[in-house]
PLY file of the C-alpha trace (Angstrom):
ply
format ascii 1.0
element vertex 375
property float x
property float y
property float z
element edge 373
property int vertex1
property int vertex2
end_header
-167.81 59.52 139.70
-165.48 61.07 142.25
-161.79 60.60 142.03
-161.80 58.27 144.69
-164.05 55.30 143.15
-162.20 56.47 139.79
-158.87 55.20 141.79
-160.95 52.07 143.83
-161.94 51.23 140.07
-158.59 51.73 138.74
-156.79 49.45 141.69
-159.34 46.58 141.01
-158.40 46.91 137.57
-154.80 46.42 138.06
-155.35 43.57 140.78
-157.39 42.09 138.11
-154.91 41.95 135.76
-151.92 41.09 138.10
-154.10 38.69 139.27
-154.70 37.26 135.79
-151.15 37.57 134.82
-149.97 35.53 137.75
-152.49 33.13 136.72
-151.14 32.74 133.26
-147.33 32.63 134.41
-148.04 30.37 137.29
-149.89 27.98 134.29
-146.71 28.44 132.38
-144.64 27.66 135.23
-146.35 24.45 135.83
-146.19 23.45 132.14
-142.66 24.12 131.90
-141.92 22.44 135.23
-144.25 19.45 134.12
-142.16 19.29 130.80
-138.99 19.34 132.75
-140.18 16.39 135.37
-141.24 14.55 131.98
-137.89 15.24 130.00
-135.71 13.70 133.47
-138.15 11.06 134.12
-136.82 10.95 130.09
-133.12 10.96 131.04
-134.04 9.00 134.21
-134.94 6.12 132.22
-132.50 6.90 129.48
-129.47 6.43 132.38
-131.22 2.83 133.70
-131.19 1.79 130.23
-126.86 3.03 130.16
-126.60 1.80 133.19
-128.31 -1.90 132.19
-125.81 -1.33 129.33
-122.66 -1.02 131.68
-123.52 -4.15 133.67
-123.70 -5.76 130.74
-120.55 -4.81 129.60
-118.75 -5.77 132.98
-120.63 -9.01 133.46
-118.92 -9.23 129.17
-115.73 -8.13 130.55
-115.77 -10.74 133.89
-116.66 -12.96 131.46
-113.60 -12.53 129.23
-111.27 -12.30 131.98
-112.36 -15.21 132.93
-111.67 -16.94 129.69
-108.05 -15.12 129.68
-107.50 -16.72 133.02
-108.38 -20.03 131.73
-106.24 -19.54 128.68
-103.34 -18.23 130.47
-103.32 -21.01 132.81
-103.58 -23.37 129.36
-100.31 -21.79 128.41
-98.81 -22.24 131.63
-99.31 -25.94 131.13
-98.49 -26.02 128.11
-95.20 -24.05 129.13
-94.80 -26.66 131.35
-94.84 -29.39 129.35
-92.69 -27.74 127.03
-90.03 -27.58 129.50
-90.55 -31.20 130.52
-90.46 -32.14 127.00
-87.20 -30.48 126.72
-85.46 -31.62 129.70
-86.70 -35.68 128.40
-85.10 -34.56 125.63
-82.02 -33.04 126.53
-81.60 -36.22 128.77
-82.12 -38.66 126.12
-79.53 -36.43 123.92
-76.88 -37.13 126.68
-77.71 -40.70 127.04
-77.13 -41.08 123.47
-74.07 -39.38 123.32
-72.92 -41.42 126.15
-73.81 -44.46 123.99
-71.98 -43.00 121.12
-68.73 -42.52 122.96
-69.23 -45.90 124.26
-69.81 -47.56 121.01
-66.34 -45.51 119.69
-64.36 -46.45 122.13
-65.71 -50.25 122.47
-64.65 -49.75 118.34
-61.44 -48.37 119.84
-60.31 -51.05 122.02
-61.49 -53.71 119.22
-59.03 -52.51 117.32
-56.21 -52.16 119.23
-53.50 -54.20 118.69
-51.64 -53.71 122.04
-50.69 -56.35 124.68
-51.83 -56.47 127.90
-48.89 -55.77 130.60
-51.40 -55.64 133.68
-49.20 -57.05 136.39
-51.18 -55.09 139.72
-54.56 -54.43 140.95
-54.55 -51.45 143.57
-57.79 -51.05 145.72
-59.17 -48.05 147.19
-60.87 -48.69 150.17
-61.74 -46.22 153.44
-62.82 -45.49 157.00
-64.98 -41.96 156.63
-65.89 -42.15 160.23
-69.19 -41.79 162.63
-72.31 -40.13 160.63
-71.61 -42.24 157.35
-73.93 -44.86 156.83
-71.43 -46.11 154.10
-67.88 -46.45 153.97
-66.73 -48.11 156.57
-63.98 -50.67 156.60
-64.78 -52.83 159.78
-62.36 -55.94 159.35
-59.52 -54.86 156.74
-57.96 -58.16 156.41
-61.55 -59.54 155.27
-61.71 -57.68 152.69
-58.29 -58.19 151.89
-59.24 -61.91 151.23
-62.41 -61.58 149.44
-60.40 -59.47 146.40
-57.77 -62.40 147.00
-60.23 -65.21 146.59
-61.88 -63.38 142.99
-58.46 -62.93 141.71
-57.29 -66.20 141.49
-53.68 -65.32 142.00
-53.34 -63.97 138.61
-52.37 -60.07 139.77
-50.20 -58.73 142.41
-53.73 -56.75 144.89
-53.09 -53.97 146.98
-55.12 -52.18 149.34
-54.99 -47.88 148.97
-56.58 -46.94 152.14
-57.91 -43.52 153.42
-58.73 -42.53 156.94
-61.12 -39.30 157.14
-60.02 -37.58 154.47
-56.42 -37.52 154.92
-56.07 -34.84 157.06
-54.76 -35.82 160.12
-51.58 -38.20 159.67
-51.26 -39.29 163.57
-54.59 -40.88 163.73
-54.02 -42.09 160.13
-51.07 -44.00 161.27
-52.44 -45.64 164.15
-55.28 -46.71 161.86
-52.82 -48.21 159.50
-50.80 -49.77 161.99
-54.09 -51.12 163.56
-55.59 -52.71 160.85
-53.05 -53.10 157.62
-50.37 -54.42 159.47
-49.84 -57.50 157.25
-51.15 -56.36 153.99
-49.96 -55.24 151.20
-50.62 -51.55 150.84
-49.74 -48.19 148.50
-49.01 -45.09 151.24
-50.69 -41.77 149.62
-47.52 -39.60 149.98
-49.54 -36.21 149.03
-53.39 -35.50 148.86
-54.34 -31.99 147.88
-57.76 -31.51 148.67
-59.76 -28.47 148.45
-57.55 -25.94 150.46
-54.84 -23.92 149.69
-52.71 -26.37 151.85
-52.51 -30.05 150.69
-54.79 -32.41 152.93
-51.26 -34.61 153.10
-47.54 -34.15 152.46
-45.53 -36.16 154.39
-42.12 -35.47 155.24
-39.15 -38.31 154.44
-39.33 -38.89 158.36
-43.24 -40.00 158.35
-42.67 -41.90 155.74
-39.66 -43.93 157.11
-41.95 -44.37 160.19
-44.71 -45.93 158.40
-42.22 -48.11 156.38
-40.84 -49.32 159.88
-44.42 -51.08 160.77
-46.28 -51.49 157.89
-46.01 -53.62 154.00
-46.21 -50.47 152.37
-45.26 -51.71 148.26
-46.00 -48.37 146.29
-46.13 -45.08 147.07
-48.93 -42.67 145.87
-48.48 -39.01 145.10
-52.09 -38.19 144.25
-53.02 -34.91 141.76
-50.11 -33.18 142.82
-49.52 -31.25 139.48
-53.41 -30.65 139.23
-53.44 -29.17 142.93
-50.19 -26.69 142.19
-51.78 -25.60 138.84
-54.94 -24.70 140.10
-53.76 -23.12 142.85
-50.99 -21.04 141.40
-48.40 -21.94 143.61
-44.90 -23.16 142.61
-44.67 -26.64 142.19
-41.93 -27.98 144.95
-39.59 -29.64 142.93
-37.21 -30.03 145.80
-39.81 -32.36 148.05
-40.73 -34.59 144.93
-36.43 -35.27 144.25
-36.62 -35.89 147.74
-39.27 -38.49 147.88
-38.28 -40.09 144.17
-34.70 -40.67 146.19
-36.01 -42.00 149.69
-38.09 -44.42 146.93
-35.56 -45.51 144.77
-33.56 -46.33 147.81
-35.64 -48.46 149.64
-36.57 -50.36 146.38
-40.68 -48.84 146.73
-42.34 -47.84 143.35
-43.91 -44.57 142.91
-47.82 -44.09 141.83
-48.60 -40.88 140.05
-52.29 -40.55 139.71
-53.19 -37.26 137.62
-56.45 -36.31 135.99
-55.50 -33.05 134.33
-54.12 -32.84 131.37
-54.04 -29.36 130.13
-51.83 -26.86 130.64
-48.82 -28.90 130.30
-49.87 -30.95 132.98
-48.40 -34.23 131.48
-44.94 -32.50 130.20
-44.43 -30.81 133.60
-44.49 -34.51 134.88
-42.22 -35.45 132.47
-39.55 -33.69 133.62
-39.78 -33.89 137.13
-39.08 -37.53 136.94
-36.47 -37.56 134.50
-34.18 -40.00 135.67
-36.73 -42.06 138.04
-38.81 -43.34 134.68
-38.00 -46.83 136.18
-39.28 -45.92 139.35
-42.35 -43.38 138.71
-45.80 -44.93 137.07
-47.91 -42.06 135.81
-51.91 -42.97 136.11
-54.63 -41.36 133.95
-57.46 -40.91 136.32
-61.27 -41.01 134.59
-62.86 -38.47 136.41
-60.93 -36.06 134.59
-63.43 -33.31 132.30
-61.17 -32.66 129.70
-60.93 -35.82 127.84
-62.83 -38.59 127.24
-60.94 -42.65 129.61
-60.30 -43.88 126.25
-58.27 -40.75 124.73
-56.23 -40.24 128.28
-55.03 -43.60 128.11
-53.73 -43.12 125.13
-52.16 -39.96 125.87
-50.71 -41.71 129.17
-49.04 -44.33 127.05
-47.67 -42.46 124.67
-45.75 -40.17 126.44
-44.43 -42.79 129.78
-42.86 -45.68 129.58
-44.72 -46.85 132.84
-48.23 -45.90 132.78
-51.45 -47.18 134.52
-55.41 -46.26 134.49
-57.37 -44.87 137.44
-60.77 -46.34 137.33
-63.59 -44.06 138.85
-67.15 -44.17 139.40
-66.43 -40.22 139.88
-66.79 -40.08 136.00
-69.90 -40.61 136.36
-70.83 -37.83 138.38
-68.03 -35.26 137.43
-70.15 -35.08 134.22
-73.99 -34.36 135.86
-75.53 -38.02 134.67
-75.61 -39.36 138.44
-74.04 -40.57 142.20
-70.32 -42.08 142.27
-73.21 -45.38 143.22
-74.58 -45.46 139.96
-72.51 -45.24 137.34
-73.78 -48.39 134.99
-71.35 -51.06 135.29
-70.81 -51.88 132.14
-69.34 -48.39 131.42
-66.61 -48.73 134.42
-65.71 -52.15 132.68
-65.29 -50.25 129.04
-62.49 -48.14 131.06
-61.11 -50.76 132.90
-60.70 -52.80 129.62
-59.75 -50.32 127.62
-57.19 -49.48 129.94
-55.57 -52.97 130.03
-55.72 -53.71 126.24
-53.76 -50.56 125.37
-51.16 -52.21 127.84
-51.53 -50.76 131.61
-49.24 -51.79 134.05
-51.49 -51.19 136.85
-54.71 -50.10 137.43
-56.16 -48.67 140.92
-60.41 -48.73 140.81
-62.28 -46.02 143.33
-64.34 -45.08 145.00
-64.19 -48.22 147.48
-68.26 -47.81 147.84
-68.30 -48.74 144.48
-67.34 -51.89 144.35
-67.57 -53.00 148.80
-70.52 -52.46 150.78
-68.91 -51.72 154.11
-66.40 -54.16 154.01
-68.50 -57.14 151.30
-67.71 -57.27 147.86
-70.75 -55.90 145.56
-71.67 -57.46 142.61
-69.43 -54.79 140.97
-66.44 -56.00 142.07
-67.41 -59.56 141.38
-68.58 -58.49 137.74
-65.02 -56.63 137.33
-62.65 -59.35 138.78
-64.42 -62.07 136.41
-63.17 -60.13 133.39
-60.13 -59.39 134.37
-59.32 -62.78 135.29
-61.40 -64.56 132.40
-58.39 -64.75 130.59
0 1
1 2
2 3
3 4
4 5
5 6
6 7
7 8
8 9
9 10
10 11
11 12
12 13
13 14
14 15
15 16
16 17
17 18
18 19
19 20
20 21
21 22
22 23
23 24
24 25
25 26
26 27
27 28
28 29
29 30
30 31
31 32
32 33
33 34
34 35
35 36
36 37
37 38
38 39
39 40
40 41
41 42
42 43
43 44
44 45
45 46
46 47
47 48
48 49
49 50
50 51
51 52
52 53
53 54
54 55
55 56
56 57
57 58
58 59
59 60
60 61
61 62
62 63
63 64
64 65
65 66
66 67
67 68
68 69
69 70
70 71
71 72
72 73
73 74
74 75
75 76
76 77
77 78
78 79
79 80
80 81
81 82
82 83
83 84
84 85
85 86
86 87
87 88
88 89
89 90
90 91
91 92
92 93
93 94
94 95
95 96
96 97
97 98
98 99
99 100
100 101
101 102
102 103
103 104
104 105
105 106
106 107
107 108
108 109
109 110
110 111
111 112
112 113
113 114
114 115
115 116
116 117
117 118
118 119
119 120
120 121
121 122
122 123
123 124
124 125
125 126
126 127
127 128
128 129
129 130
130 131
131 132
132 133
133 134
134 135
135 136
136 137
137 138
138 139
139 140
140 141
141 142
142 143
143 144
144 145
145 146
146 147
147 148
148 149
149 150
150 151
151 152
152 153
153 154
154 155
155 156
156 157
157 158
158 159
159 160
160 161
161 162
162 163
163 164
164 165
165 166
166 167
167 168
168 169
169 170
170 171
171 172
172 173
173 174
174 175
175 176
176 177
177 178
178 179
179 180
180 181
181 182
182 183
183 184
184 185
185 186
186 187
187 188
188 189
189 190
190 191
191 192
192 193
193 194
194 195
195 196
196 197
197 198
198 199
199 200
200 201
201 202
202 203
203 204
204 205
205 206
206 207
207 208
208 209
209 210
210 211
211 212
212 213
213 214
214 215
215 216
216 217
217 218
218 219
219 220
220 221
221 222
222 223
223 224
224 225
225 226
226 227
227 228
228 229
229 230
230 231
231 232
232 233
233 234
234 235
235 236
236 237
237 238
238 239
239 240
240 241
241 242
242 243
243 244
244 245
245 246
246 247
247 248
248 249
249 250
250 251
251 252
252 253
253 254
254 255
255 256
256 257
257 258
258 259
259 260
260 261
261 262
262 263
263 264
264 265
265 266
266 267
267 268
268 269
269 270
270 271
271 272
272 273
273 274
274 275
275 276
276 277
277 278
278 279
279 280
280 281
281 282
282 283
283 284
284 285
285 286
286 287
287 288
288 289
289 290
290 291
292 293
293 294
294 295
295 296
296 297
297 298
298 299
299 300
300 301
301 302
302 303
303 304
304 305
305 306
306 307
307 308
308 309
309 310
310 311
311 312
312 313
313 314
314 315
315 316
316 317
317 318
318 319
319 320
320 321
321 322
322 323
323 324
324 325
325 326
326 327
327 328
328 329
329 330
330 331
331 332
332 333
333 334
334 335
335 336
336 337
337 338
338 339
339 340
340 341
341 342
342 343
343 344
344 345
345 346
346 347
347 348
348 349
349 350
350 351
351 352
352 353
353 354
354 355
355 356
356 357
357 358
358 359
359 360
360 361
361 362
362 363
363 364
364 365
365 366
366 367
367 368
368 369
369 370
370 371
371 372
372 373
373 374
């Protein structure tokens, strides 16, 4: 054999086997690449089963948030309730305490052994003015004679009468002179108000002017040692000496209508009417918050010789249980008998919607005047 078809030979040979050997690895190739397609076709179905296993578990936790939801809205009702159960009950506990004071002092005035010295009857009554649907005083001199006609002529009645707040005395006066020009009437001397100037303080001149045209009885200085205190001025001793001599010489009484009592309210009082004790009566108004009608009278008596009660519907809603309209009756009559068994002079009743519908007598008033005049 030449050389040549020895090297022809030799390079089939070698094809041969490269051929051969591709063969094999191309086999193994496809083998491993089949066992590769089978092991993710494997993890393929291994992730549809996870995934089967996550929807599950989100259609578990929808589920339970749902039930959360629905529980936390249970609570919120119940949270609810809760708080309406404890508002019905914090209502009922004030309603019974109210009963409980009322029972005490109904004890209190039962046994009493004071004398009645209730000689006057003094009637708030007012003009607020357009955008009121209530108090309104059309015909003064009506109403004048409906009080007259329930009292029977047992007390000395009196009309207290406010025009728009009391803050402007020149169309005050013309009211007055208008409509209580032959009626018996107390002048408020001094209003305070909400301002750090007094709604009214007349001078000695507007008062002598008023006198000139109108059957002013009494005259009314009205929280004037409550208004100083709170407002920390200086009470003006000078303009009550003043108007305690103008009174005393024109014969006219003097109302003091007060409804503090702290602070040395009272003994302040005290002193700035020493020497006009015959001519000053102090008045314990009920819409005061720091003492209970029954327990200011008594204060009120005990420390002036002239004393009188101030009978409010504002007690009512000073202390949060309702309107100035709807205090309960029978709880204004407790203070106004109270009052006049522990031996009031006088006793003034407000506010005038309380007991007149614009003008007519409400069965308040009618309820009221029967007791008092029962006897």
């Amino acid at each position: 054999m030449t050389k040549d078809r020895i090297a022809a030979v030799i390079s089939l040979i070698m094809c041969a086997i490269f051929a051969i050997s591709l063969i094999a690895s191309t086999f193994s190739f496809s083998r491993a690449l089949n066992q590769k397609s089978s092991e993710i076709g494997n993890l393929t179905s291994t992730l549809t089963e996870k995934d089967s296993e996550i929807n599950d578990l989100q259609n578990k936790i929808a589920a339970d948030n749902t039930t959360m939801s629905s529980l936390n809205t249970q609570i919120a009702t119940l949270q609810s309730q809760m708080t309406s159960a404890n508002n019905q009950i914090s209502s009922l506990t004030n309603q019974t305490e109210v009963l409980n004071n009322q029972i005490q002092e109904l004890k209190n005035i039962v046994n009493s052994t004071s004398s009645s010295e209730l000689t006057s009857l003094i009637f708030h009554v007012c003009e607020k003015g357009q955008g009121y649907t209530w108090g309104h005083l059309p015909n003064a001199t009506y109403t004048y004679n409906q009080i007259l006609k329930l009292n029977k002529g047992i007390y000395s009645i009196m009309l207290l009468p406010e025009y728009q707040g009391d803050e402007n005395w020149t169309a005050t006066l013309a009211w007055l002179k208008q409509n209580f020009a032959h009626i018996p009437i107390v002048l408020p001397v001094f209003e305070g108000g909400n301002s750090t100037v007094p709604n009214r303080k007349l001078t000695i001149d507007q008062i002598s002017e008023a006198i000139a045209t109108l059957d002013i009885r009494e005259l009314r200085i009205g929280e004037m040692a409550s208004w100083y205190l709170k407002n920390l001025q200086p009470f003006p001793t000078d303009y009550i000496t003043s108007i305690l001599n103008f009174s005393r010489a024109h014969n006219l009484k003097v109302q003091w209508s007060e409804w503090q009592v702290n602070y040395g309210a009272f003994q302040r009082i005290q002193s700035y009417i020493t020497g006009y004790v015959d001519t000053v009566t102090v008045t314990f108004q009920t819409n005061s918050l720091e003492i209970e009608p029954f327990d200011g009278f008594l204060l009120t008596s005990g420390t002036f010789k002239q004393w009188g009660g101030s009978i409010q519907s504002w007690y009512w809603e000073e202390r949060g249980y309702g309107s100035t309209f709807n205090m309960p009756t029978s709880i204004y009559m407790e203070h106004t008998l109270s009052a006049k068994k522990l031996g009031a002079q006088i006793l003034e009743f407000e506010p005038y919607w309380y007991l007149f519908d614009n003008g007519e007598p409400r069965e308040n008033l009618q309820i009221l005047m029967a007791a008092l005049t029962s006897g």
